[in-house]
C-alpha positions in Angstrom: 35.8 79.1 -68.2 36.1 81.6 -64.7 36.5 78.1 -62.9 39.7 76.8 -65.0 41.1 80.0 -65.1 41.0 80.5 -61.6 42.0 76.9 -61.4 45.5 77.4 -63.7 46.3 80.6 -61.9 46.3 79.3 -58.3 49.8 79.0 -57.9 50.2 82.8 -58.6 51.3 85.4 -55.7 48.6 87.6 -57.4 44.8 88.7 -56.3 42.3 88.0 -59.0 38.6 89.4 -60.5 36.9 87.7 -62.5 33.5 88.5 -64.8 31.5 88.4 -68.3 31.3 91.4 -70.2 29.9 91.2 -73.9 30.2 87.6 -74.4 33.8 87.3 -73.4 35.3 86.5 -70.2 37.3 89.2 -68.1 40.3 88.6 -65.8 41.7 91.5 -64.1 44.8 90.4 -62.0 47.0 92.1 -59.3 50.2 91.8 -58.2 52.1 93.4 -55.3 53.6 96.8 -55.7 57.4 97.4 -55.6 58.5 99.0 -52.4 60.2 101.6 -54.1 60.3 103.6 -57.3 63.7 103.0 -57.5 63.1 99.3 -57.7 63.1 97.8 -61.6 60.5 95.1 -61.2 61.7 91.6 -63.0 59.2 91.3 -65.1 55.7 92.5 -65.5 52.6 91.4 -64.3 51.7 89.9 -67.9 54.9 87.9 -68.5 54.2 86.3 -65.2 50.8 85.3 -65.8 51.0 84.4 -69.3 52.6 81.0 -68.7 49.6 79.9 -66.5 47.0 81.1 -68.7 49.3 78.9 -71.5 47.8 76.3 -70.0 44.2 76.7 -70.6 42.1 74.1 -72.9 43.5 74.5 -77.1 40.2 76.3 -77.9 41.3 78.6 -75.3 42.2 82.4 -76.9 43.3 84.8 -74.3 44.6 88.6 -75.2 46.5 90.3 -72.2 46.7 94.1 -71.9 50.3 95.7 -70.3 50.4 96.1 -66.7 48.5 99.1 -65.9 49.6 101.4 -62.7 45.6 101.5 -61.2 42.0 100.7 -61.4 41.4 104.0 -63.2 43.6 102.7 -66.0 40.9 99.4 -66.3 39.2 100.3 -69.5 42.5 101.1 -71.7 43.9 97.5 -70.3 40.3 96.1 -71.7 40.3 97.5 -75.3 44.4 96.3 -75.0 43.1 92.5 -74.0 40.9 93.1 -76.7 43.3 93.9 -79.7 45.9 91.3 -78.2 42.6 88.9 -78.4 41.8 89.9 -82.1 45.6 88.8 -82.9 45.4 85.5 -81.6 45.2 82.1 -83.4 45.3 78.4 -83.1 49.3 78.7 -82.8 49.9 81.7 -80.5 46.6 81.2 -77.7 48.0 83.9 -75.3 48.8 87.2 -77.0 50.2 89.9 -75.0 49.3 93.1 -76.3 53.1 94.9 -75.8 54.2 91.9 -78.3 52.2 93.0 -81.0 54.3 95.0 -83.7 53.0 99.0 -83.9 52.9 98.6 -87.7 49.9 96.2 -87.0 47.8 97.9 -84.5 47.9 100.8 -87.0 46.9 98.4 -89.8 44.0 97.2 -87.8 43.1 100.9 -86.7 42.6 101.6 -90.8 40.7 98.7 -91.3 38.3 99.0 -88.6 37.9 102.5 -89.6 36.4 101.1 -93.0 36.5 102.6 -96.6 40.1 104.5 -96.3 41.1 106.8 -99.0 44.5 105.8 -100.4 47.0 108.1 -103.0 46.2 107.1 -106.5 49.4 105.7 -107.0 48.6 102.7 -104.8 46.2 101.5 -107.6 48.7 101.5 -110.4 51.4 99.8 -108.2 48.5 97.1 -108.0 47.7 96.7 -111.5 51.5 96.7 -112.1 52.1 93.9 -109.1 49.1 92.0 -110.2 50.7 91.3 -114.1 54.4 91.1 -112.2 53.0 88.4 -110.6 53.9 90.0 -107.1 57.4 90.7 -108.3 57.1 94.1 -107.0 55.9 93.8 -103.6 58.2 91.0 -103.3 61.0 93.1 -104.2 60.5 95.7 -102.0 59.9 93.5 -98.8 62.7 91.7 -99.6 64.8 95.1 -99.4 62.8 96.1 -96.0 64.0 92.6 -94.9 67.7 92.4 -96.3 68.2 96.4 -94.4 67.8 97.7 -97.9 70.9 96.2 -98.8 70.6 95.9 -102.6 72.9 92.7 -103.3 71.4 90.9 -100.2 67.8 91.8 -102.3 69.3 90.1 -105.2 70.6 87.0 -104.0 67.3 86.1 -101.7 65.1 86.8 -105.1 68.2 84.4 -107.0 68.1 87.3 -109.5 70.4 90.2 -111.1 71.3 93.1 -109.1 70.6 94.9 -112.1 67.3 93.6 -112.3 66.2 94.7 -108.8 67.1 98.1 -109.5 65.3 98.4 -113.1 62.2 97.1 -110.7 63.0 99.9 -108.2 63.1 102.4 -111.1 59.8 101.0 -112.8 58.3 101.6 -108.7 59.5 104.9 -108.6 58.7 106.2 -112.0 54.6 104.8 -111.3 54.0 106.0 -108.0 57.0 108.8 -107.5 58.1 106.8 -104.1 61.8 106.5 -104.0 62.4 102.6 -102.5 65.9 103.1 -101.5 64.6 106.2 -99.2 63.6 105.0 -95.7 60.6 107.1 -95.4 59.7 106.2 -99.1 60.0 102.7 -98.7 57.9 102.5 -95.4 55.0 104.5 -97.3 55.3 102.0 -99.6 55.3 99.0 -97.7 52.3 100.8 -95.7 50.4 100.7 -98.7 50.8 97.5 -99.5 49.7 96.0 -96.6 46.8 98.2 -96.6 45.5 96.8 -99.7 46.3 93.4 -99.1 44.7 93.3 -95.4 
């Protein structure tokens, strides 16, 4: 594995440091520093290297951290590879870790943290869901996708307006989370991806 990835990542202006640590293989790479401050570099380190390490056998998952300013900053770019590594499949081999949404680092920081406590309201908008058929939680990311834009909602659940608000309604008077608030529909949405994770 150190051999090929030395091998796809020849052609790179960068210096390279390979190892094994835990079972996984570690590349730590460096590029050349900006002359000056004042300088915006093109693009990072990462975007740079990721099309080489693209090339790597299928089986091949790689996570890469974001470009860290020193060696002191080594371990924080390791648990980054890490988590980039943990989101990536058969269909996305290279992951960098500045791609991944914040919504789902902080859904994987609750899971890994094990049994979390959760309102009791989240357990009633379950039960609900579950004899909705999903109806529910499809409602409300389908307002979270249409910009909360309630006739959008209806039209992409080929449904009545009216019948996406008596949903909203049933939602709010179960769990006291307003859906057409911002901030109530996030907790929401939260919620739901907690429990189904």
């Amino acid at each position: 594995m150190i051999s090929t990835l030395d091998d796809v990542t020849t052609s790179l202006p960068v210096r390279k440091l390979f190892g094994i640590h835990d079972n996984v293989v570690i590349a730590i790479f460096s590029g050349t520093r900006r002359v000056s401050r004042w300088t915006v570099a093109k693009t990072t380190l990462a975007e740079r290297v990721r099309p080489a390490l693209s090339k790597m056998r299928p089986a091949v998952l790689l996570g890469l951290s974001a470009d860290q300013p020193s060696t002191f900053h080594i371990p924080r770019a390791l648990e980054e590879s890490r988590l980039a590594l943990d989101f990536a499949t058969v269909a996305e081999r290279v992951v960098q870790y500045s791609e991944i949404p914040v919504r789902q680092i902080m859904l994987r920081a609750i899971k890994q943290q094990g049994d979390v406590s959760l309102p009791a309201w989240v357990d009633k908008f379950v039960t609900a869901d579950q004899k909705a058929r999903g109806s529910l939680a499809a409602t409300l990311r389908a307002y979270a996708d249409t910009d909360m834009n309630f006739l959008q909602v209806a039209k992409a659940l080929s449904v009545h307006p009216n019948l996406i608000y008596s949903r909203v309604q049933r939602i709010r008077d179960m769990t006291g989370q307003n859906a057409f608030s911002f901030h109530d529909l996030n907790e929401l949405l939260l919620a739901i991806d907690c429990v189904e994770g």
